[in-house]
C-alpha positions in Angstrom: 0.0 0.0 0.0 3.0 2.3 0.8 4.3 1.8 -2.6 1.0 2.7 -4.2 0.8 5.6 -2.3 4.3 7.1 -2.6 3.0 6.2 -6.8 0.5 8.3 -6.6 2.0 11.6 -4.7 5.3 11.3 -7.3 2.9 10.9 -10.1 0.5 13.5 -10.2 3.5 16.2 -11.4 4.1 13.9 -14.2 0.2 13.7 -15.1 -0.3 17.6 -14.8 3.3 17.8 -16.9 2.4 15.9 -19.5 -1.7 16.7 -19.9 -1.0 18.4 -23.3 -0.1 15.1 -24.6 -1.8 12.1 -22.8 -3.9 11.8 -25.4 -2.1 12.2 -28.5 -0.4 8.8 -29.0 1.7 10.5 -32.6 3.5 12.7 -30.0 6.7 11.8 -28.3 5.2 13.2 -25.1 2.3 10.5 -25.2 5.7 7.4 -24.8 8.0 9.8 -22.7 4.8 9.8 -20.3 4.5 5.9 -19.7 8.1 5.2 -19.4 8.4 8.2 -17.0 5.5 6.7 -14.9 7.6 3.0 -14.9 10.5 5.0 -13.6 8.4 6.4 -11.1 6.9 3.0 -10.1 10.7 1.7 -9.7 11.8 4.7 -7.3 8.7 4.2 -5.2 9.5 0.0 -5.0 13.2 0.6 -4.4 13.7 3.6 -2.3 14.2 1.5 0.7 17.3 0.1 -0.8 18.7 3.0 -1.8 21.8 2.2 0.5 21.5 -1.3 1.3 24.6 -3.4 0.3 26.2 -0.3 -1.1 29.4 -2.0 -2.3 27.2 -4.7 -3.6 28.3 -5.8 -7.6 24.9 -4.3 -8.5 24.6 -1.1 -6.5 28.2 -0.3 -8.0 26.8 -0.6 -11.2 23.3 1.2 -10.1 25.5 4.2 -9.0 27.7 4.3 -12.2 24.8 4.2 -14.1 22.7 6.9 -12.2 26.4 9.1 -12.3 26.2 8.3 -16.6 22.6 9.2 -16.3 23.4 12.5 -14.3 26.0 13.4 -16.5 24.2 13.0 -19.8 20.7 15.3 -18.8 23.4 17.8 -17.6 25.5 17.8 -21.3 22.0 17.7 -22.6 20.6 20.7 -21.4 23.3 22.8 -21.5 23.9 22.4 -24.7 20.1 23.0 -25.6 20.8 26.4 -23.7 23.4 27.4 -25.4 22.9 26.1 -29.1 19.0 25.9 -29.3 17.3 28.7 -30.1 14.3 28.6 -29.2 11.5 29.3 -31.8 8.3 30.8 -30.1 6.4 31.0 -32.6 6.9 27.2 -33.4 3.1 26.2 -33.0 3.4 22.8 -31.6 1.5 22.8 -28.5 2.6 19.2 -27.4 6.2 20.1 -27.2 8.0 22.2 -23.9 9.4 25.6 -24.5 12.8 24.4 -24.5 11.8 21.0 -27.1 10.6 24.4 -29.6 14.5 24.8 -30.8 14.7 26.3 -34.3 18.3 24.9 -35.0 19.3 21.4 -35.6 21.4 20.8 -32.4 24.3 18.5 -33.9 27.1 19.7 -31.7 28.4 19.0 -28.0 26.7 15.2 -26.4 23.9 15.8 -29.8 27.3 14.7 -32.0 27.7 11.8 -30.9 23.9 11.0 -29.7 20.6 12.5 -31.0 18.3 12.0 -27.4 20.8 12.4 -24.3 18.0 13.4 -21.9 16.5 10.1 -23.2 19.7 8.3 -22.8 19.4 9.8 -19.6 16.1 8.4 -18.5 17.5 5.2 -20.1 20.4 4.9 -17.7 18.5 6.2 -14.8 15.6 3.1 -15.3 18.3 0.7 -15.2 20.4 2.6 -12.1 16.9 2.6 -9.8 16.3 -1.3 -10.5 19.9 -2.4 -9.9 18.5 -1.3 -6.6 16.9 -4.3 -5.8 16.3 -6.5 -8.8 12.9 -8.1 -8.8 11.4 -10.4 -11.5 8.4 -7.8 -11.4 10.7 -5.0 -11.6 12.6 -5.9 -14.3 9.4 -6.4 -16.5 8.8 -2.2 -15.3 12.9 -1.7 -16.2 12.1 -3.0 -19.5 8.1 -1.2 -20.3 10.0 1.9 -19.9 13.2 0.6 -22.1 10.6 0.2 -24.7 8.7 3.4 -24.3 11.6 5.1 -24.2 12.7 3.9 -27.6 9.2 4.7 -28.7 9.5 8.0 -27.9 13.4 8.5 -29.8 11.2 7.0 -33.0 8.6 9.4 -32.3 10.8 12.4 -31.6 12.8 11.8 -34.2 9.9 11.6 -37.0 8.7 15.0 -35.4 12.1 16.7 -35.9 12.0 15.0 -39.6 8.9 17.0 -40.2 10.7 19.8 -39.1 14.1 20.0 -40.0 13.2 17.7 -43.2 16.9 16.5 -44.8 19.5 18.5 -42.1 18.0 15.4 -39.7 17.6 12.8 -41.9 21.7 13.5 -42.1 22.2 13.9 -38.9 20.3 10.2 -38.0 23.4 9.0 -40.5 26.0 10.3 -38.9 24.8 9.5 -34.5 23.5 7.2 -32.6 20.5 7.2 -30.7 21.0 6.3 -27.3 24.6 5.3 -26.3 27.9 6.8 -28.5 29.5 4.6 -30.8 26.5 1.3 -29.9 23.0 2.3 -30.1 
């Protein structure tokens, strides 16, 4: 009952956050929302073993992978910040002020990977069930693995739409999730 609970009070932010696109399944938003909702459900199962075992083989690689995951929505956003541009007048009402960019982003962690803050939610579903790996919980690990790629497919046909051959380019020359791999 206390997991439900804790569910519910950590998931009515991400409801409200993403109400624009609950019910638009063609919009990245609508995938970003599920898997962000598995995450949630894996922080309110786990967070009692937080800091059990903590030199435990898989809290090592839990905390390597939440450090990855730190580092990549950091690179992320900054360089969103300092490259984007932000278009205003971009009339896609699904999309976050700072998703509205104007300019292809292709420099800094986008180089090398076209969705780091994805990547980031990626690594951070896969740090919070090293935590205390369950048969249940790895079913939730991988619902949001696969909503998560569903949203990169999503995104990235969105950004085809609007940056047309510059992206279709730019898919050639990155990855998707993790440099050099995937």
């Amino acid at each position: 009952m206390e997991r439900i609970i804790i569910f519910g009070i950590l998931s009515t932010p991400v409801i409200f956050l993403s109400r624009r696109t609950l019910f638009k399944p063609k919009s990245h938003g609508f995938y970003r929302f599920f898997s962000w909702e598995c995450i949630l459900w894996l922080v309110a199962s786990n967070y009692l073993c937080w800091f059990k075992n903590p030199f435990s083989i898989p809290q090592i690689f839990s905390w390597m992978f939440l450090a990855i995951s730190l580092y990549l929505l950091i690179a992320g956003v900054k360089r969103i910040k300092k490259t984007g541009k932000q278009e205003k007048n971009r009339d896609e009402k699904t999309l976050y002020a700072f998703e509205k960019t104007a300019k292809l982003i292709d420099t800094g962690i986008f180089k090398y990977i076209r969705h780091p803050m994805y990547s980031s939610l990626l690594f951070l579903t896969w740090g919070i069930f090293l935590k205390n790996t369950t048969g249940e919980l790895f079913v939730i690990a991988s619902v949001s693995t696969i909503f998560l790629f569903l949203t990169a497919i999503s995104d990235e046909k969105e950004s085809i739409r609007f940056f047309g051959d510059p992206y279709r380019e730019y898919i050639k020359r990155s990855k998707r999730f993790i440099p050099f791999i995937l």
